[in-house]
Steps between C-alpha positions, in 0.01 A plus 500: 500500500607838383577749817191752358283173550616416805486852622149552419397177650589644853243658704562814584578482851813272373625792304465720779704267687765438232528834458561594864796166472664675239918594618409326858566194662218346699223660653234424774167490387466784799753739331357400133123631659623794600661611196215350233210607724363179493384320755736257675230183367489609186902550470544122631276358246609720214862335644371136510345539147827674366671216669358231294549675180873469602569893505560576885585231798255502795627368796419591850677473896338444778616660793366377924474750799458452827371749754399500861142492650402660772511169744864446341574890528435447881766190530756691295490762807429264784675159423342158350277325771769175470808760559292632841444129595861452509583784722203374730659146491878670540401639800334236698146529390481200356151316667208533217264521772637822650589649140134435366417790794760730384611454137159550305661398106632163706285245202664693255845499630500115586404446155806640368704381785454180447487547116854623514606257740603765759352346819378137623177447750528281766258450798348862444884655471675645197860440451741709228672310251847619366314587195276727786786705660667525194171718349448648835863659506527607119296621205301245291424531157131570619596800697741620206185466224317700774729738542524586179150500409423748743742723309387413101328224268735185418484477139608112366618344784806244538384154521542468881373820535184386287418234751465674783331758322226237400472435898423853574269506206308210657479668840379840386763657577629638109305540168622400189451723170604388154599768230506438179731682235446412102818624320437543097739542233556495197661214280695488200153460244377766744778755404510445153116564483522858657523691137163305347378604850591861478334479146169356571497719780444780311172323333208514602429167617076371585526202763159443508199582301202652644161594366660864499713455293312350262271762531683873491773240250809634673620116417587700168851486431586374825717140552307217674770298738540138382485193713767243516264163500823284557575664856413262751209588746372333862380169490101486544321197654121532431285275720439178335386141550736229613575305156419177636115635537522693186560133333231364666254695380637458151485121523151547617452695202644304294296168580156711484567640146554121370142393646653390823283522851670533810495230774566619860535362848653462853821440578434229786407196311387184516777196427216335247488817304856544559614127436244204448276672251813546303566114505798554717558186694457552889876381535599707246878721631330823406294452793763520752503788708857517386269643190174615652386743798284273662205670766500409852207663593230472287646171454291371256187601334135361293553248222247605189221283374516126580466440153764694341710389805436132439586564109847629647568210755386211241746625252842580734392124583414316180443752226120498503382547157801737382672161311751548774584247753532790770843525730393201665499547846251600821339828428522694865175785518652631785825587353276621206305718753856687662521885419837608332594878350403430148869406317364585177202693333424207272282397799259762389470303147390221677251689737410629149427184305310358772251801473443468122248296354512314170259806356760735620737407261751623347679716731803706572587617820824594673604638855761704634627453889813455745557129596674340772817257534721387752825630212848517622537895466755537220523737162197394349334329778270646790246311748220745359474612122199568235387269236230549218324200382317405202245245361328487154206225511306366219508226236728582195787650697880429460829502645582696180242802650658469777841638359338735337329661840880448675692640212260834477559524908863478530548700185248758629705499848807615269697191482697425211677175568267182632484161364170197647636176538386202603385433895316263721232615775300273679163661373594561132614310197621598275691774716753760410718729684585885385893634525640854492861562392678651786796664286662614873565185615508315172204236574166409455242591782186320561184702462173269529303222398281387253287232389139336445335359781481151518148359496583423905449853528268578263227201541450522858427883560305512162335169480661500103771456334592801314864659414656811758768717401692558827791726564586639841803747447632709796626867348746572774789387256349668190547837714830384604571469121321787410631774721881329564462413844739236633306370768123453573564661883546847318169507309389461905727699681368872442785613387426853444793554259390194298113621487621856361746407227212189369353582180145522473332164378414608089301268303 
């Protein structure tokens, strides 16, 4: 940029204060306000702005006092309670019954006694340490500060000096004040801009437009100051959602503008919504409360319908009329009937497909909730997370629909690198499982799973046969991916720095 550019892109409260730099060294923003006649404000930020257009240096000291209060103007004349003690003590006084009567500042004196290690109490007696009769007999550094606060102000203290100074500021007896001087001055850019200064100067120069002068058109043959959109200005941080609800709602959104209705429910579940109407065998490891938060109190709560109950047990046992010959074992009702936080939303489908009706079909619903396990708290594990499920019901669907659905989510989440491949799930078949390239730590990470419901799901809540689509992926990782977070604990932790610099969620 040409110095008549940059010249006229200064305000004119710069120019005043390059001007008044010109032949100097620095200057306090003080002396610059007197000899401007602006303000001292306006000189400091017509400094700060010059600063960061790299024409002056702004830098400021900051200087501590220390002056007397009235209750420490009254020990610099009369001597610090603790130096009185040790007269007292010097000269036989030394029973704290008899000097409570006559020594009124004794509580504050044995504070500071004893704080100093001056004096030891025994049986009601003070005795003076060498440390004791060596401050009774000469001048401490307390008496010295007082002394010479009772004369003038210490400006920046020593560091022992600075200690003890902190003590008196504690006990009221000296103030501290802080002054502030800002020195300005001009660099090298700043010098060598002084003649295009001088120059524009001398033109009339419109900072601002007004409706008056647009009106009586003195803007006529005037210069309008230009604006240097490359400076750098304060960082703003509107109020705005956390991300993780912001993608909520658009994953709501996105399932209701592809037909979808929204299942919902508690968290506290029971373990045949949770387990057995998912044929999950009753001795099945996920079980475990190595995996699941079991309840202790309500320990366990009401089975549904006999029927669709009996539909469950005859298949975990023999396969019922599924085709299936079952897990093969003794179906328990009251492990069925045990209350568990739910691990997984895909609970809800069931809870779902047990409501529908033949008639009622087809159907698309989904949910979106936190779940419960009993995780190992690592990188991309926690004990409590949220999941969003999904079922498409009706005859005539396909595992190749069901890519479609998962390949329009994760793309619409904004990944670019996934792959399905095969899986196994007790409750589906076929099943697949959906991976995210992690290009940080060069791996593969596990999203969710997928599959059709096996008629052992299907048949018993619904009476029929028919095929389910069935996914059920958490989207704690896809924000992990999405925003380059390391670990899952940060999209938790509140971190206040993290919240400000996240991107709003676009779609």
């Amino acid at each position: 940029m040409n110095p008549e550019d940059a010249a006229a892109r200064l305000h004119e409260n710069e120019r005043k204060v390059l001007l008044t730099l010109e032949g100097r060294g620095a200057a306090t923003t003080q002396e610059l306000s007197a000899e401007t006649g602006l303000a001292r404000d306006a000189v400091e930020k017509a400094s700060a702005w010059a600063e960061t257009k790299g024409v002056v240096s702004f830098q400021e000291e900051v200087s501590r006092s220390f002056n007397l209060t009235e209750e420490g103007l009254k020990y610099a004349e009369d001597g610090l309670p603790e130096k009185k003690l040790l007269e007292l003590v010097a000269s036989g006084r030394n029973e704290i019954s008899v000097l409570k009567e006559e020594f009124p500042s004794l509580n504050i004196a044995l504070v500071w006694v004893r704080r100093n290690s001056w004096a030891t109490i025994e049986k009601g007696r003070l005795t003076l340490t060498e440390e004791g009769l060596a401050a009774k007999d000469g001048e401490t550094l307390d008496d010295a500060l007082l002394t010479s606060l009772k004369r003038t102000s210490i400006d920046n203290p020593d560091e022992d000096s600075m200690a003890r100074l902190d003590q008196f500021v504690r006990r009221n007896l000296v103030e501290e004040s802080e002054t502030v001087i800002r020195w300005v001055e001009l660099t090298k850019a700043g010098r060598d801009l002084i003649p295009a200064v001088k120059r524009v100067k001398e033109t009339r120069i419109i900072t601002q437009i007004t409706p008056e002068i647009l009106q009586n058109g003195s803007w006529k043959g005037a210069s309008f100051q230009g604006y240097d959109v490359t400076l750098p200005v304060p960082s703003l941080h509107p109020g705005k959602r956390h991300f993780i609800s912001s993608i909520i709602d658009y994953i709501r959104r996105f399932w209701v503008e592809l037909g979808f209705k929204e299942m919902t429910g508690d968290y506290l579940e029971l373990s045949f919504w949770n387990f057995d109407a998912l044929f999950q065998p009753q001795d099945h490891p996920a079980r475990d409360l190595a995996d699941t938060f079991y309840l202790k109190t309500p320990y366990k709560g009401r089975l549904p319908d006999d029927e669709m109950v009996e539909n469950v047990r005859q298949t975990h046992e023999n396969g019922w009329t599924t085709g299936s010959t079952g897990w093969q074992y003794k179906w328990d009702p009251e492990v069925s009937a045990r209350n568990c936080l739910r691990t997984h939303t895909t609970s809800l489908s069931v809870n779902q497909i047990a409501k529908l009706s033949p008639d009622d079909l087809p159907g698309k619903f989904f949910s979106v909730g936190r779940v419960f396990r009993n995780e190992t708290i690592d990188w991309n594990h926690l004990a409590e997370f949220y999941q969003t499920d999904g079922i498409v019901i009706g005859e005539g669907v396909t595992f190749r629909n069901m890519q479609g659905y998962l390949k329009a989510y994760l793309e619409g989440l904004g990944l670019k690198r996934f792959r399905f491949r095969p899986g196994f799930f007790p409750y589906t078949e076929m099943s697949m499982e959906a991976e995210v390239w992690i290009e940080e730590r060069g791996e593969w990470m596990e999203l969710f799973g997928a599959g059709m419901f096996r008629p052992e799901v299907v048949k018993p809540l619904l009476g029929v046969d028919v095929p389910v689509l069935a996914w059920g992926p958490g989207f704690d990782r896809l924000i992990m991916q999405s925003y380059g977070v390391d670990s899952i604990r940060q999209l938790y932790g509140n971190d206040l720095g993290l919240l400000r610099k996240a991107r709003l969620w676009m779609e």
